[in-house]
C-alpha positions in Angstrom: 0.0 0.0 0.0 3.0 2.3 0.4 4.8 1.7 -2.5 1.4 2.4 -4.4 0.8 5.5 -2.3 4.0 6.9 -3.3 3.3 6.5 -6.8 0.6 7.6 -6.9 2.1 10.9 -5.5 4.8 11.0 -7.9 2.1 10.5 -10.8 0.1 13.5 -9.6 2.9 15.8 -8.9 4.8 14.9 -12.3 1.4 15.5 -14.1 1.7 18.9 -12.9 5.3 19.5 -13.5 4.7 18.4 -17.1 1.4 20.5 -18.2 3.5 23.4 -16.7 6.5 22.3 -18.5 4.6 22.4 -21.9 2.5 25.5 -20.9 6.1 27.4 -20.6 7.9 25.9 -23.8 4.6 26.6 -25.8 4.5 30.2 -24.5 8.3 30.2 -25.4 8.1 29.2 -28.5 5.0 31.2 -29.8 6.6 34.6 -28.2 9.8 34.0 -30.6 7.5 33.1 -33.6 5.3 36.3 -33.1 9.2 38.2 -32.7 9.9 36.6 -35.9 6.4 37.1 -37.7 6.9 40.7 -36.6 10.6 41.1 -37.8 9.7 39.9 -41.2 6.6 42.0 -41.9 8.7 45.1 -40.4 11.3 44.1 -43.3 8.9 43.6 -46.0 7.4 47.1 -45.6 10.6 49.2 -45.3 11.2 46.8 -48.7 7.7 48.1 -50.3 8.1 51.5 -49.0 11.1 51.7 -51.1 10.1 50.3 -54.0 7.2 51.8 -54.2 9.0 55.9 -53.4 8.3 58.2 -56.7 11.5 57.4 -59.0 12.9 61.1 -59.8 12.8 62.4 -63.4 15.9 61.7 -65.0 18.0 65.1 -64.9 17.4 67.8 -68.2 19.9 67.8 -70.8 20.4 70.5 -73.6 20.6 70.1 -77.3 24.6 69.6 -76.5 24.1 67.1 -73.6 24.6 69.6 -70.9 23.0 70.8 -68.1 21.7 73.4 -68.5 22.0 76.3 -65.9 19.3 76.9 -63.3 17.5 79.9 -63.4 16.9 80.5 -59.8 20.2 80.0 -57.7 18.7 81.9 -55.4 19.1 79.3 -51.9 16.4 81.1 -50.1 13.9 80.5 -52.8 11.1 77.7 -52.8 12.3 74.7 -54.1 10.0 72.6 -56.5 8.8 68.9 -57.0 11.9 67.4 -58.2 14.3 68.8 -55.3 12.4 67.5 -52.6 12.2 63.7 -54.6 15.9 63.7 -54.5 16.2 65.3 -50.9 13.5 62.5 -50.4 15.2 59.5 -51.7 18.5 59.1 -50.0 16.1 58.8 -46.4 14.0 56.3 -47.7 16.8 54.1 -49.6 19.2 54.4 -46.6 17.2 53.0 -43.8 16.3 50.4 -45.9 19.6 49.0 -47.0 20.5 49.2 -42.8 17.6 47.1 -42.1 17.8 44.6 -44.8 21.7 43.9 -44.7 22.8 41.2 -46.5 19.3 39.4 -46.3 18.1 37.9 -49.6 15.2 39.7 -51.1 13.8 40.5 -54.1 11.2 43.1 -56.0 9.2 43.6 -58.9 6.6 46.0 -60.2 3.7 44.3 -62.2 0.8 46.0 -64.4 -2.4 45.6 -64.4 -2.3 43.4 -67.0 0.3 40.9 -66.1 3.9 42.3 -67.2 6.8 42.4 -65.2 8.4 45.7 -65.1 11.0 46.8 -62.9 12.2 44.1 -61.8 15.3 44.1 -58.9 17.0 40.4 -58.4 20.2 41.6 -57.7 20.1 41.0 -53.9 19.5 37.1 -54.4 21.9 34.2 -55.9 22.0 33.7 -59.8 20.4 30.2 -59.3 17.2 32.0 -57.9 17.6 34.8 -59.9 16.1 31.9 -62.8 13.1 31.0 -60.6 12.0 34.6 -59.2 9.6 35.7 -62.6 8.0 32.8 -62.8 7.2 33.3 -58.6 6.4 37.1 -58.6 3.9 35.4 -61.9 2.4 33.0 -59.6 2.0 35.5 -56.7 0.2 37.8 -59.0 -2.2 34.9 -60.4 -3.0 34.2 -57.0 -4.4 37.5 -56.2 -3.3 37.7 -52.7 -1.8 40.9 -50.6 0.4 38.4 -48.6 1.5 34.4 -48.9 4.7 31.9 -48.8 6.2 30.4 -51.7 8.7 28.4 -50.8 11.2 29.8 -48.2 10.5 32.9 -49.2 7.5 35.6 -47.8 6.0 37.9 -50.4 4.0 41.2 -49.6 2.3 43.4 -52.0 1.0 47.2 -52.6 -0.9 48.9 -54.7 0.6 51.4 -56.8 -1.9 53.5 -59.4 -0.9 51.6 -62.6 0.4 48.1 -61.1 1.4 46.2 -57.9 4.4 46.1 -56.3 5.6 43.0 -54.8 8.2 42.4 -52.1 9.9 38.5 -51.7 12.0 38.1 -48.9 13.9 35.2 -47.9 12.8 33.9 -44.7 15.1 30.5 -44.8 17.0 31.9 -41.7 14.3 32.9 -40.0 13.0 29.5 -40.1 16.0 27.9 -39.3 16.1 30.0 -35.8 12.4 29.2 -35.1 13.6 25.4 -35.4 16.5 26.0 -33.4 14.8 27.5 -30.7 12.4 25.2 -30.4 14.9 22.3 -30.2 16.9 24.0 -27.4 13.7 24.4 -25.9 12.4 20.9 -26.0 15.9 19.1 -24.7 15.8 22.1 -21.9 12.7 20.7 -21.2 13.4 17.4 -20.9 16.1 17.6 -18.8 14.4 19.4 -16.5 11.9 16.7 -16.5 14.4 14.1 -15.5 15.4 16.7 -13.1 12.4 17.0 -11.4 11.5 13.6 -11.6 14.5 13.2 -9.2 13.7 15.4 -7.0 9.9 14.3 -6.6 10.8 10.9 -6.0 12.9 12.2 -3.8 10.6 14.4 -2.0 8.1 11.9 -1.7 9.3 9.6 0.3 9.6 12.1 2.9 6.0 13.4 2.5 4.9 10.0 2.4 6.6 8.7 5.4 4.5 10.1 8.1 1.4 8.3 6.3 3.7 5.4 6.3 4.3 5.4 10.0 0.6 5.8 10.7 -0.5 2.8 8.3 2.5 0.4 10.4 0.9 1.5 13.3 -2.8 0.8 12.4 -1.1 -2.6 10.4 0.7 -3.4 14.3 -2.6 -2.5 16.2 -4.5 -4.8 14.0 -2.1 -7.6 14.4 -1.1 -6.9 17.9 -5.0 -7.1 19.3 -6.0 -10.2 16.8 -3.2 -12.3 18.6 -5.0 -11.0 21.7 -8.5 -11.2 20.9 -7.3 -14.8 20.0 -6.6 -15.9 23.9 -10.1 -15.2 24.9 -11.8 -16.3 22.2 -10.3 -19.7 22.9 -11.1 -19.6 26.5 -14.8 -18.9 26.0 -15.2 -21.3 23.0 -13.8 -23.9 25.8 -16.2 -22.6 28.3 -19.2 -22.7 26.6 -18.3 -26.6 25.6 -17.7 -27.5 29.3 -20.9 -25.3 30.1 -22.5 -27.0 27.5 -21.4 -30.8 28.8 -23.2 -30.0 32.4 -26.1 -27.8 31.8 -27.2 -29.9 28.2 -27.4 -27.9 24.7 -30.2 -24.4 24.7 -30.2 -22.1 22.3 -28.1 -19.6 24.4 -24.9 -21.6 24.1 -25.3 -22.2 20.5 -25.6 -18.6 20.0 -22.7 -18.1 22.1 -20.8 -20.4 20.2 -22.0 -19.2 16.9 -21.3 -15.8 17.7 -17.9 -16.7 19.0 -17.1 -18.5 15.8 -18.4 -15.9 13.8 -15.8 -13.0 15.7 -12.9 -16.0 15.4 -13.9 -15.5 11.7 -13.5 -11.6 11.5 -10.5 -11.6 13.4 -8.8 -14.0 10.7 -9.6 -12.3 8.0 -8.4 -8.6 9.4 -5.1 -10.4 10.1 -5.4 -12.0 6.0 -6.4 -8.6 4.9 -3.8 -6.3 7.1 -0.9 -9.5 5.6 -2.1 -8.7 2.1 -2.0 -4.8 2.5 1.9 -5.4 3.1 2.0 -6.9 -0.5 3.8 -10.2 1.1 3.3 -13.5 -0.7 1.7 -16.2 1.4 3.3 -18.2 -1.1 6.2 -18.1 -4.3 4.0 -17.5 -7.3 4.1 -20.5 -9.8 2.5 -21.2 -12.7 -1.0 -23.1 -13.0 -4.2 -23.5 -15.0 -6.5 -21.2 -13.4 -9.6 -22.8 -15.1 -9.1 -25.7 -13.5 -8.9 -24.1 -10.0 -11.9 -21.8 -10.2 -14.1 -24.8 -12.6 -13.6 -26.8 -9.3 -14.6 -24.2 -6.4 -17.6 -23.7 -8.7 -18.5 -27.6 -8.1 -18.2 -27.2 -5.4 -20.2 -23.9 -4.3 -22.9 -26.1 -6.4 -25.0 -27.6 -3.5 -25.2 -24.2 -1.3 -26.5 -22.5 -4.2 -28.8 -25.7 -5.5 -30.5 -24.9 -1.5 -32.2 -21.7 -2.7 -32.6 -22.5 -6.5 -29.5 -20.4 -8.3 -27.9 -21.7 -11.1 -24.1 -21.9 -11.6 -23.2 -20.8 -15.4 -19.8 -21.6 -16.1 -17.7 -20.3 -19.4 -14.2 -21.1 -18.4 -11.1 -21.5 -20.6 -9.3 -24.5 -18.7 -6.3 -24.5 -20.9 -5.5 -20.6 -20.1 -2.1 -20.5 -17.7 -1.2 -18.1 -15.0 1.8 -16.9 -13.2 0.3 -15.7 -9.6 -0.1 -16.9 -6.2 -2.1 -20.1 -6.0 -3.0 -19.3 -2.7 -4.4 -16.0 -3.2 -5.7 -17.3 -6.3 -7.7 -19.7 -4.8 -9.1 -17.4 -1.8 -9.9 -14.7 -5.0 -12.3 -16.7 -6.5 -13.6 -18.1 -2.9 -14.2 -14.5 -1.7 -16.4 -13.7 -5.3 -18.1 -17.0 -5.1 -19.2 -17.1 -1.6 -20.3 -13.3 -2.1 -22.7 -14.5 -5.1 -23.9 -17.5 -3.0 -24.9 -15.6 -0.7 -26.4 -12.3 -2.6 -28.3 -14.0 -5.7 -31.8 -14.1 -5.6 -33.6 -16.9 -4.7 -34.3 -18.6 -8.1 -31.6 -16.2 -9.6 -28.2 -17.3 -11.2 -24.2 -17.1 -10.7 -22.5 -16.5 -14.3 -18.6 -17.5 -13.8 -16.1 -17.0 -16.9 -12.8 -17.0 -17.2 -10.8 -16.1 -20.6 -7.4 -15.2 -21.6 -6.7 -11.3 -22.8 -3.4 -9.8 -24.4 -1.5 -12.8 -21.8 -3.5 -11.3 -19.1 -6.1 -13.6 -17.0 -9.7 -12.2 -16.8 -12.2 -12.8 -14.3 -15.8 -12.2 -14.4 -18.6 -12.8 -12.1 -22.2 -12.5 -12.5 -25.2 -12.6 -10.4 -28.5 -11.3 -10.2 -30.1 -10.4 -6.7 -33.3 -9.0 -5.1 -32.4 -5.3 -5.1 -28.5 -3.6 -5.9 -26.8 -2.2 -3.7 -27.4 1.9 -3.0 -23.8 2.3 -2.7 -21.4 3.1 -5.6 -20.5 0.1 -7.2 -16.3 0.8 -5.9 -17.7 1.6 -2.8 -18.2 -2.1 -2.2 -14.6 -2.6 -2.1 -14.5 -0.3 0.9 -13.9 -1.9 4.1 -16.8 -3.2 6.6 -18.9 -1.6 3.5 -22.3 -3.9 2.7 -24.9 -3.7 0.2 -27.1 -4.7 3.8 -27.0 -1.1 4.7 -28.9 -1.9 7.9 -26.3 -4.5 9.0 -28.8 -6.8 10.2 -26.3 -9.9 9.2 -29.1 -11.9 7.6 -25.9 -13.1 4.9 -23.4 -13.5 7.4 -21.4 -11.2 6.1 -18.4 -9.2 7.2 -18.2 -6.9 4.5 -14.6 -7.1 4.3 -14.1 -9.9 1.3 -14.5 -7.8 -1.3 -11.9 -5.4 0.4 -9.6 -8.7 0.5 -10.1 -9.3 -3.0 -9.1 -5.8 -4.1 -6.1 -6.0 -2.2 -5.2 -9.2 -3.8 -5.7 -8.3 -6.7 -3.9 -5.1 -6.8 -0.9 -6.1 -4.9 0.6 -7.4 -7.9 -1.0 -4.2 -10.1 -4.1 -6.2 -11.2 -7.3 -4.5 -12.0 -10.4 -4.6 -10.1 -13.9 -2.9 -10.6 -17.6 -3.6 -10.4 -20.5 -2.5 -12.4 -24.4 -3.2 -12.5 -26.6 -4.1 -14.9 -29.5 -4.2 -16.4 -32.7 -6.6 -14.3 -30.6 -6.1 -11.2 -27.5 -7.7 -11.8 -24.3 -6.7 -10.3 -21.0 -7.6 -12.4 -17.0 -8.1 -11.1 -14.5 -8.2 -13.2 -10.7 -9.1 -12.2 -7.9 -8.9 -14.5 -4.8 -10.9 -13.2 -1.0 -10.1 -14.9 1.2 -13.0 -15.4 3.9 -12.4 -12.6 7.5 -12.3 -14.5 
């Protein structure tokens, strides 16, 4: 029971550690793409602000191919269109070629009516240079303002006779999304290895004050059955010799019976508090289960023939097992015994017994008067009956079905029940093969 404690407490605490691990590697990594989406579409409009600046007028020649002289030297006087284009053009041009560097990018003005005009490739290499018409083509086909053609990101803008478009090459970008993202993910893992450590670690220490307590209730329970035991004996042997010189009454036979029936209940705490410590009565072995639980059917046949129920039995005999025989054999005892007494009157007990993926599975089926109020994996809860007035009319203890779930899940079986349809309550047990 501690050793499942504990991991269950490093499952919880490492489910946590991991959605907040992926929470801040997500958050990471989508903060550095935005970063990166941003960057590029800052560098795609510095590009198609440039391209698209009003190209100056070439400068006026005379008849001879001179320039001819300016009729108003004057500094002071207002300056016209063409001065403020070229006063213009070295701030847009310069920022731009600090911005853009050596990145790879190229530009192309397109009319209305689908021809390149011009066209800059001279900032990419002469093996793209071959491929960039028949992209800025495609781009313009598709009609789009924005889009990805291959490692490269285009942008356009509207100019009054055509579109500008703007391609720049993204490769490196991508290659430092990737980059971050696989620093981030072995950062991650490591520190999920890391903290593994330390919650395995830590958990022993948070789990050995509940470890303490259990030994303690585990001690009490043994120390005061191999007490209880002393005068249990003692008034058994009383009531015999009481019995030998006063005759039999129905007082001493419910002594006795009552006697017996706490001799009984002390037992099975002691099984239950031995099976809680995951100890083996037995070394495991490997048997034919069928076999085993065909027979304690046979022989749970005559109690249950008394008030009418019939035992159904669908058992693979041939099906092997690797388990404790012992605990085996009490398993099916405890589900048996609980059917026996539980089924209607008239009703049935369905047993089966198949084989899947290596593992053993147990099922057992009966129908009774009314089910149980409780939740059906309440019943594995100990002193919990389906008799919820306790009146003992079964006999029961309700601590078997606690037995059989610690049985079962000592060895990291699977237990659970479920009801049915025309009040019928279902168990189902699924053994490992022990390695």
């Amino acid at each position: 029971m501690i050793r499942s404690l504990q991991k269950k407490f490093i499952r919880a605490s490492m489910l946590v550690v991991t959605i907040l691990l992926v929470f801040f590697l997500l958050a990471i990594n989508a903060a550095n793409f935005l970063s990166v989406s941003n960057e590029e579409g800052r560098l795609l409009t510095n590009i198609l602000e440039h391209e698209s600046a009003p190209v100056p007028e070439p400068e006026p020649r005379d008849e001879a191919g001179g320039v001819p002289e300016i009729p108003n030297p004057d500094p002071n006087a207002p300056k016209d269109g063409f001065d403020k284009q070229i006063e213009k053009l070295p701030l847009l041009i310069g920022p731009a070629k600090k911005i853009l560097g050596n990145r790879q990018y190229f530009t192309a003005t397109v009319s209305k009516n689908g021809t390149i005009r011009d066209k800059d490739i001279s900032h990419i290499s002469e093996e793209m240079q071959e491929q960039a018409e028949d992209w800025i083509l495609s781009a313009f086909e598709d009609g789009k303002s924005s889009g990805r053609i291959g490692n490269y990101l285009y942008r356009t803008r509207d100019i009054g006779d055509g579109t500008v478009f703007a391609f720049l090459n993204t490769a490196e970008h991508q290659a430092s999304l990737i980059r971050v993202g696989l620093i981030t993910l072995v950062l991650g893992i490591i520190t999920w290895f890391i903290m593994l450590a330390l919650v395995v670690y830590l958990s022993r220490q948070a789990i050995d004050p509940i470890a303490r307590n259990i030994e303690r209730q585990k001690q009490f329970v043994t120390d005061a059955g191999h007490e209880i035991k002393t005068p249990l004996a003692i008034i058994t042997a009383n009531v015999d010799v009481l019995e030998l010189h006063t005759g039999k009454s129905k007082w001493i036979d419910h002594i006795r019976s009552q006697t017996m029936r706490l001799n009984d209940l002390m037992q099975n705490l002691l099984t239950l508090s031995r099976l809680d410590e995951a100890n083996a009565v037995s070394e495991a072995a490997v048997f034919r289960p069928g076999e085993i639980l065909s027979k304690l059917a046979d022989d749970y046949a005559e109690p249950a023939e008394l008030h009418g129920i019939d035992i159904i039995k669908d058992i693979d005999v041939n099906a092997e097992l690797r388990f404790y025989r012992e605990n085996f054999e009490k398993l099916c005892t405890i589900f048996l015994d609980n059917a026996v007494k539980y089924a209607k009157d008239g009703g049935f007990i369905k047993v089966e017994l198949n084989t899947q993926n290596h593992d053993i599975v147990l099922i057992f089926r009966n129908n009774c008067e009314e089910l149980p109020e409780n939740d059906p994996q309440e019943l594995f809860e100990r002193f919990t009956r389906g008799d919820q007035a306790r009146t003992q009319k079964k006999g029961g203890y309700g601590i078997g079905l606690a037995m059989a779930r610690a049985i079962t899940e000592a060895e990291g079986g699977q237990i659970k029940a479920s009801y049915e349809d025309d009040n019928v309550i279902c168990f189902t047990v699924r053994l490992k093969n022990l390695k």
